[in-house]
VMD Tcl script that draws the C-alpha trace (Angstrom):
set ca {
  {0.00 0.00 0.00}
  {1.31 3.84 -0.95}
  {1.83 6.55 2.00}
  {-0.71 8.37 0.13}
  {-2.99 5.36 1.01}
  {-2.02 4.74 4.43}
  {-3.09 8.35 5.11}
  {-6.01 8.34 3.62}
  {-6.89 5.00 5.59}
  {-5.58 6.84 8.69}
  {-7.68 9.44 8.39}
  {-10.94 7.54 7.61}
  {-10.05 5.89 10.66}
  {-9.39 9.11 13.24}
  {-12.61 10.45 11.72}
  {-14.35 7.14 13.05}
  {-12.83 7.81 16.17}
  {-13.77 11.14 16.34}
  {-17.17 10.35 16.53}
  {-17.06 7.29 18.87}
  {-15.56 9.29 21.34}
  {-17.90 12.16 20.79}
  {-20.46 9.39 21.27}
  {-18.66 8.19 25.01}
  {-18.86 12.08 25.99}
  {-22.25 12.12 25.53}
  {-23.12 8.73 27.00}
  {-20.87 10.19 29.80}
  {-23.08 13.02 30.51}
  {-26.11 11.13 30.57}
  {-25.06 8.56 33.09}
  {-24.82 5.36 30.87}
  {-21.49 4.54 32.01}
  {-21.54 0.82 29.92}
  {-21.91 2.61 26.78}
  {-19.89 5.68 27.44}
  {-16.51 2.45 28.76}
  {-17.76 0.61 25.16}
  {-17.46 3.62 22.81}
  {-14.24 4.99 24.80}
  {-12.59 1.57 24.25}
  {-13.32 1.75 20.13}
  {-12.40 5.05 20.04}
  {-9.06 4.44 21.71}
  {-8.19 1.27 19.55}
  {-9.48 2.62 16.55}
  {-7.25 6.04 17.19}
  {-4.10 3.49 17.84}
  {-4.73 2.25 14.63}
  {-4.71 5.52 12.98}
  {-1.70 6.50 14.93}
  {0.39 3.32 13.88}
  {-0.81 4.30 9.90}
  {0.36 7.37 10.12}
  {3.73 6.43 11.36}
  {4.05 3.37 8.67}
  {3.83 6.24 6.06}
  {5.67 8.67 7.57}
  {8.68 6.06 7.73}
  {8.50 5.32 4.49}
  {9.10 8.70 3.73}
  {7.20 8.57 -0.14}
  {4.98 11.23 -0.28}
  {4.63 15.17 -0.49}
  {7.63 17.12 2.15}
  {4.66 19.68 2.15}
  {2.25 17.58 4.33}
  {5.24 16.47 6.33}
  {4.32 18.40 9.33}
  {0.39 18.06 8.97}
  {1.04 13.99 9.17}
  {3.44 14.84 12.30}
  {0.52 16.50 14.03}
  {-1.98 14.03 12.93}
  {0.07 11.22 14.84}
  {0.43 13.33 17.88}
  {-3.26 14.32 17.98}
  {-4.36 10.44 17.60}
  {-1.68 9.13 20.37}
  {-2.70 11.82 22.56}
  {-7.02 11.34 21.92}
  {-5.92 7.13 22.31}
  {-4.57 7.88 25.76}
  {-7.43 10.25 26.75}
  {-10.12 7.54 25.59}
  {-7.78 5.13 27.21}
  {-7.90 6.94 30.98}
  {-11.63 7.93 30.57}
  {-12.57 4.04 29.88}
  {-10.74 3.00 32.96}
  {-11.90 5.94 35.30}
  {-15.83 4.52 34.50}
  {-16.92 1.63 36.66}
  {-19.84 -0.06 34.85}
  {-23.28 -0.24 36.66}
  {-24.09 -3.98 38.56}
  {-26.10 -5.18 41.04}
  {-24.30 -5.09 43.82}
  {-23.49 -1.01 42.91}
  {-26.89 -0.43 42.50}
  {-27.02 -2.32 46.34}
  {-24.41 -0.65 47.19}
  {-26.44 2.76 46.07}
  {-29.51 2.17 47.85}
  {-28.38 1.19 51.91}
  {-25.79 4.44 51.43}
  {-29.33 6.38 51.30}
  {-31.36 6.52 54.42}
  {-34.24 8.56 54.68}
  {-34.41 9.02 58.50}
  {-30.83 10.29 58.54}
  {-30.69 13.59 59.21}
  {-28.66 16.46 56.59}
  {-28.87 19.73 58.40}
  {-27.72 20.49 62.14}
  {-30.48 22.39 64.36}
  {-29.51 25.17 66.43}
  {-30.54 27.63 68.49}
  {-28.00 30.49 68.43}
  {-27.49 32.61 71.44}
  {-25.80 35.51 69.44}
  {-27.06 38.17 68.03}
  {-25.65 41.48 65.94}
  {-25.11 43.21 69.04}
  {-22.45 40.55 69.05}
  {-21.08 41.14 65.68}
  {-18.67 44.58 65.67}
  {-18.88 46.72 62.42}
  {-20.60 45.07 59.52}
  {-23.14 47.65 59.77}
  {-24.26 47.63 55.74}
  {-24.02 43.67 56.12}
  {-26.56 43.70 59.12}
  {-28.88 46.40 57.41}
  {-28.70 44.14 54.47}
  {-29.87 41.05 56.78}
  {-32.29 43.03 58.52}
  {-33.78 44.52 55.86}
  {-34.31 40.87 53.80}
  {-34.57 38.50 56.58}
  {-35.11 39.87 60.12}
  {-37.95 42.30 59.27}
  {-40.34 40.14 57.02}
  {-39.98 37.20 60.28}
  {-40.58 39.75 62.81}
  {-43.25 41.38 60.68}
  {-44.78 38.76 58.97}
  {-48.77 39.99 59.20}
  {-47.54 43.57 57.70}
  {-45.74 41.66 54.88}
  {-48.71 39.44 54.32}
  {-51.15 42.51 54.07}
  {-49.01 43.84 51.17}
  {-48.58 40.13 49.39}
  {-45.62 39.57 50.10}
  {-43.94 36.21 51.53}
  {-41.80 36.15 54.19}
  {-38.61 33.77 52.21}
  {-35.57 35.65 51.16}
  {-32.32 34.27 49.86}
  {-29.16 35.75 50.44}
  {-25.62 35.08 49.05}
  {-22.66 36.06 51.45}
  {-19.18 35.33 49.87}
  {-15.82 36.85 50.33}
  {-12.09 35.54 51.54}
  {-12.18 32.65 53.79}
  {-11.62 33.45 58.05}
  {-13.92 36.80 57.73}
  {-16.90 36.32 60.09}
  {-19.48 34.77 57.24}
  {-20.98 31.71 59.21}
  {-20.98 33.90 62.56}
  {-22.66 36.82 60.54}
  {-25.38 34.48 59.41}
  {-25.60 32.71 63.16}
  {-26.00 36.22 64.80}
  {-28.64 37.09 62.15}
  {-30.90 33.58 63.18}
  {-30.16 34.97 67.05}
  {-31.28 37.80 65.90}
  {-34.81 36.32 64.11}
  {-35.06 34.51 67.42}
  {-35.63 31.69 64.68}
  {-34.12 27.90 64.84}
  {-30.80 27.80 62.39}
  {-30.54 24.81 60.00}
  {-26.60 24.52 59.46}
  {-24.92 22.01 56.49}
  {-22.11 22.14 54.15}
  {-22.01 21.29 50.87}
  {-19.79 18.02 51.95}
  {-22.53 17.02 53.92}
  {-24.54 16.50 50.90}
  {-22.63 15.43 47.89}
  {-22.43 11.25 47.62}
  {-20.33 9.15 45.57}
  {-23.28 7.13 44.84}
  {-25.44 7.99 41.47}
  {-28.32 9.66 42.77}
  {-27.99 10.01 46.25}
  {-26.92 14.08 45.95}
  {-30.73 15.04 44.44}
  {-32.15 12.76 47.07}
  {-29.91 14.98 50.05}
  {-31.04 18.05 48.39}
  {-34.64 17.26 48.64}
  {-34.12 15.94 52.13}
  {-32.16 19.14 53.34}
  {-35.43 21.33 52.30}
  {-37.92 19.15 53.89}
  {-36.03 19.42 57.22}
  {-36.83 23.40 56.64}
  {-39.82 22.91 55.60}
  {-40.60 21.17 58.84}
  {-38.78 23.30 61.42}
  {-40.37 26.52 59.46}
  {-40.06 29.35 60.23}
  {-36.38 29.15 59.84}
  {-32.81 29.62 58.14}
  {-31.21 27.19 56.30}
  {-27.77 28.33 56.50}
  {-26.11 26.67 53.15}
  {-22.00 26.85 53.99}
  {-19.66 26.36 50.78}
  {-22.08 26.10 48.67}
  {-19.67 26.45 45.10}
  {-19.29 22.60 45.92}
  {-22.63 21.85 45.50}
  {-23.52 24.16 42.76}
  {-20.32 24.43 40.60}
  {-20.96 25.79 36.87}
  {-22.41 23.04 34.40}
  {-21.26 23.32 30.45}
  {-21.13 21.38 27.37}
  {-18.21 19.35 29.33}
  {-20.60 18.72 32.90}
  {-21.47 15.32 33.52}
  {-24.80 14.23 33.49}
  {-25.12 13.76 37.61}
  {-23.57 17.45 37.73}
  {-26.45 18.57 36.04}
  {-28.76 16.71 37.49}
  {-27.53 18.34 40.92}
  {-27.46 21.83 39.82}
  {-30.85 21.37 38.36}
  {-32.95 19.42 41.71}
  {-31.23 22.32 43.84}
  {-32.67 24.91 41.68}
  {-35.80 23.38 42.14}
  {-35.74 23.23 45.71}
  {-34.59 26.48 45.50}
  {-37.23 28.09 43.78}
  {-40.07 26.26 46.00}
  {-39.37 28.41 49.05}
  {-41.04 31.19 46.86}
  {-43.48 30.00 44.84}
  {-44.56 27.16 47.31}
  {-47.19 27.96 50.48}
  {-45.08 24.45 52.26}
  {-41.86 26.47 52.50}
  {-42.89 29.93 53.06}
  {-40.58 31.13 56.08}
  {-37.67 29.53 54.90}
  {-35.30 31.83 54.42}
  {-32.16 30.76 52.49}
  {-28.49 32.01 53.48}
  {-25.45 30.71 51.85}
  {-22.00 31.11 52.05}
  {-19.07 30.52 49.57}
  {-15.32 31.38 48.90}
  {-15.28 30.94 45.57}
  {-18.49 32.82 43.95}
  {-16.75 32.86 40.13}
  {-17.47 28.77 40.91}
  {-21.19 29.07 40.85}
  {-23.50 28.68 38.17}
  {-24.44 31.97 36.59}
  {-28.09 30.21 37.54}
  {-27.89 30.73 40.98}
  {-28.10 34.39 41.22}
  {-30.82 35.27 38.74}
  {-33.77 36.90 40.39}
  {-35.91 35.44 42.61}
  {-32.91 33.26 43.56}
  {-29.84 34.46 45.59}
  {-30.56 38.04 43.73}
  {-29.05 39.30 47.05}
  {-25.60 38.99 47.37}
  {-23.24 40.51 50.05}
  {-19.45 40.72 50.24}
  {-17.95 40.35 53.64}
  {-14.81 41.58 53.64}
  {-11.92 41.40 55.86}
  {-12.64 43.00 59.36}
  {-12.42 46.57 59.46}
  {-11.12 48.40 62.55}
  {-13.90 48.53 64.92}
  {-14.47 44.47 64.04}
  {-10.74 44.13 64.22}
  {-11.05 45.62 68.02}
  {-14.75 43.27 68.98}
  {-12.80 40.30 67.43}
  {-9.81 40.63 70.11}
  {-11.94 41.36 72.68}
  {-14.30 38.95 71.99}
  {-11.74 36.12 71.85}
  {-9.90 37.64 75.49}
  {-12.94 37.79 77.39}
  {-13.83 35.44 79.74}
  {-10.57 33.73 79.67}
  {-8.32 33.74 83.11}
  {-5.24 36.24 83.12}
  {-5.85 38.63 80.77}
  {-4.80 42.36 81.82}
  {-7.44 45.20 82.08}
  {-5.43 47.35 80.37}
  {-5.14 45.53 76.28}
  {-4.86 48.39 74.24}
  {-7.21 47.29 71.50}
  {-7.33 50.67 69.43}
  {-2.84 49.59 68.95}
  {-3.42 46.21 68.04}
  {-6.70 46.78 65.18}
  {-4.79 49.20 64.11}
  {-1.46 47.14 63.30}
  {-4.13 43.83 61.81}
  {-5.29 45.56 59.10}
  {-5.90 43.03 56.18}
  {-6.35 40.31 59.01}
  {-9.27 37.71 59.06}
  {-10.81 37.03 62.39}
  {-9.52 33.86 61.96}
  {-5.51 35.25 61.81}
  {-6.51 37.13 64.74}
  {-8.23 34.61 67.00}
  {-4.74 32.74 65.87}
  {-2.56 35.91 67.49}
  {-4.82 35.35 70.28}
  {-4.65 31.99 71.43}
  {-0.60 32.35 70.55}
  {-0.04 35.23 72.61}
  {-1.07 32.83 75.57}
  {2.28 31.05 74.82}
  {4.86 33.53 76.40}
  {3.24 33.62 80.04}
  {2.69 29.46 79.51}
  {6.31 29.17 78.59}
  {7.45 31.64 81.76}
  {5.46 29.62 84.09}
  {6.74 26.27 83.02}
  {10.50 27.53 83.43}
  {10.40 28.71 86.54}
  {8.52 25.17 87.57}
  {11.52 23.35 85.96}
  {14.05 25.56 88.07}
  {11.81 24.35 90.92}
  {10.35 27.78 91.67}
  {7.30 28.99 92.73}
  {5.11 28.96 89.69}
  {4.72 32.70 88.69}
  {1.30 33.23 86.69}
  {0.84 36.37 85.10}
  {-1.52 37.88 82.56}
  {-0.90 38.35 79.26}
  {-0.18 41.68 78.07}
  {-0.46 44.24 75.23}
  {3.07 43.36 74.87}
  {2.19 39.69 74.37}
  {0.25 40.21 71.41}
  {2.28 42.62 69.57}
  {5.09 40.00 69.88}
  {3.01 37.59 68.51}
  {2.05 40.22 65.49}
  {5.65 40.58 64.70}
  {5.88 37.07 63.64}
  {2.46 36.57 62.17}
  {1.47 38.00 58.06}
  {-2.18 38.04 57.17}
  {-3.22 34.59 55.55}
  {-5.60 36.26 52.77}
  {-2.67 37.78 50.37}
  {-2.25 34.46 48.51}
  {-6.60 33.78 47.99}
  {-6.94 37.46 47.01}
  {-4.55 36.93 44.35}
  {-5.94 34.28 43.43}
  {-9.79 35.63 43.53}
  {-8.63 38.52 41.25}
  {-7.42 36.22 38.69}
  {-10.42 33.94 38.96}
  {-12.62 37.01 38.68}
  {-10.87 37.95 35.57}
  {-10.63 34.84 33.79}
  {-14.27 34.13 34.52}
  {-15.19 37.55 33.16}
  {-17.03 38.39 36.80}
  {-15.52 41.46 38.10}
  {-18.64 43.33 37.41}
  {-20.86 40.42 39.04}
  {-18.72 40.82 42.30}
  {-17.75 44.35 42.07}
  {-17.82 44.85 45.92}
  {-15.25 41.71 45.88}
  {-12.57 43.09 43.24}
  {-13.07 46.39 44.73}
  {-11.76 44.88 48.24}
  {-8.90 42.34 46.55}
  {-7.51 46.09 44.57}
  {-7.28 47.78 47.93}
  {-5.92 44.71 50.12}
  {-3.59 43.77 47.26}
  {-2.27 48.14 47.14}
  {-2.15 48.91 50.70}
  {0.75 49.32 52.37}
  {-0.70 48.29 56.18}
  {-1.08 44.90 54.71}
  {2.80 43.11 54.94}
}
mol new
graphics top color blue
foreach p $ca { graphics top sphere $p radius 0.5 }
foreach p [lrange $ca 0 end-1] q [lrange $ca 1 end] { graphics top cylinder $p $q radius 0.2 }
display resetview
């Protein structure tokens, strides 16, 4: 047989191939994993095929120099698509009983998704964050205090809100304070709480997670990293991703347009909003959305005090204006951490003078303390702001999260932040 032959052969053949595995993609997406493992495996052999075609002719070196480089390409592109088809034919595990078995005891319907609490917090517990509470109170607090004047004007007393921003920053104790605040149980679960290996076990959690509201109405259901749960979907999604997105949509929408889960009122948290479907945050959905950015200065000072009160040996005299005013760019997390390691240097000076069998000396920790501790701490958001602002961009969202990029600009240009 003539190069000119083999190629055309080879290329009959990739062009097969192209189409099987098109075929396994979509067999893929809509969960028929035997099919999708079948047309993966023809596609890969029938791309090695091609592959070792191309090469025959190529060795024999009798045809054209000018489609030299176009049969190079051809025989990388076919090696390469034979190893894809290859790994995505091994990755599927093909449907039997004992899966399906295996499906149905992971799933039971008296387990419970959500965790039920009462919070004994309120805002009057939360320092600055005063357009974030007015937000709350506005959206939330006022039509489940107020239901009857709500009801007189039509309107239902649900409400959705998004909170997102850098991770450490006070989101799940905003949203605790805010069900203290409704004097309303709080219905807490993360996304991990809900996602299963198992085929249809997710849409199943979903449903069950909004008929525990639905039964401990009025309510929040507090929704914590919820970009796991409801990541974008595309021409690439699998079909079970979709199938997720989709029930929790659903679910989502009932708590307005159904009577059974009026006063459910939906917070979520995430931080990674560029990872949710667009979907999400239409209108009538989480239309609301609120950025909570790093403490500011009079949160900066509530979070130190609110992590030194209470606790035995700590001096009257902290100067909390000194140290909020050396954490900007903090989280309340990095600053509960300066906390609880400021405690170290009176530990470490009672323990010595034990070993050089002295009377243990107790004292309080200082203002001095902590500032030690500062000089050896950085804030931990530098690295996931530079990283948001190049999500934000790639994902074309800067506008959608404008509060967001507006905070990453000023963190990122500051020169309080080390």
């Amino acid at each position: 047989m003539s190069s000119s032959s083999e190629i055309a052969g080879a290329k009959a053949k990739a062009s097969v191939a192209d189409e099987r595995f098109k075929e396994a993609k979509n067999y893929e997406k809509s969960g028929n994993v035997e099919k999708s493992q079948e047309a993966y495996t023809i596609a890969k052999n029938l791309y090695k095929s091609s592959a070792e075609m191309y090469i025959k002719a190529y060795e024999s070196k009798d045809f054209d120099g000018s489609i030299k480089s176009d049969v190079e390409s051809r025989i990388e592109y076919c090696i390469s698509r034979a190893k894809n088809s290859n790994i995505r034919a091994n990755n599927l595990k093909p449907r039997d009983t004992k899966y399906e078995l295996e499906v149905k005891s992971s799933y039971n319907e008296n387990d419970k998704i959500c965790q039920i609490e009462k919070p004994l917090i309120n805002f009057s517990n939360v320092g600055g964050m005063n357009r974030e509470k007015e937000i709350i109170e506005e959206k939330i607090i006022r039509p489940m205090k107020y239901k009857d004047v709500f009801v007189k004007y039509g309107k239902k007393s649900g409400g959705k809100i998004l909170g997102y921003g850098a991770p450490g920053c006070g989101k799940t104790y905003l949203f605790k304070a805010a069900a203290g605040e409704s004097r309303v149980p709080l219905l807490s679960v993360k996304a991990a709480d809900i996602l299963s290996e198992y085929v249809g076990v997710t849409p199943k959690n979903i449903r069950k997670m909004f008929k525990e509201a639905h039964d401990n109405a009025p309510c929040i259901l507090f929704i914590d990293e919820i970009d796991g749960l409801t990541k974008k979907v595309d021409g690439e999604s699998k079909g079970y991703e979709v199938n997720q997105i989709n029930q929790f949509l659903t679910e989502l929408d009932s708590t307005t347009s159904s009577d059974k889960l009026e006063g459910v009122l939906v917070l979520a948290a995430t931080n990674r909003p560029w990872a949710i479907d667009s979907r999400l945050i239409r209108n009538g959905r989480f239309d609301k959305k609120i950025h909570i950015a790093p403490p500011d200065y009079e949160a900066r000072i509530e979070v130190f005090k609110s992590q030194l009160k209470n606790r035995p040996f700590v001096s009257e005299n902290i100067d909390y204006e000194t140290l909020a005013k050396k954490t900007t760019g903090y989280s309340c997390a990095d600053i509960m951490n300066v906390c609880e390691e400021s405690f170290d240097y009176p530990i470490s000076e009672a323990i010595n003078s034990i070993k050089n069998k002295k009377q243990p000396k107790y004292r309080e920790i200082n203002t001095d303390d902590l500032l030690k501790t500062l000089d050896d701490s950085t804030p931990s958001l530098l690295s996931w702001m530079i990283d948001a602002e190049v999500e934000l961009g790639s994902s074309n969202q800067k506008n959608i999260y404008n509060d967001l990029y507006k905070t990453i600009k000023k963190f990122t240009l500051t020169d309080d932040v080390k």
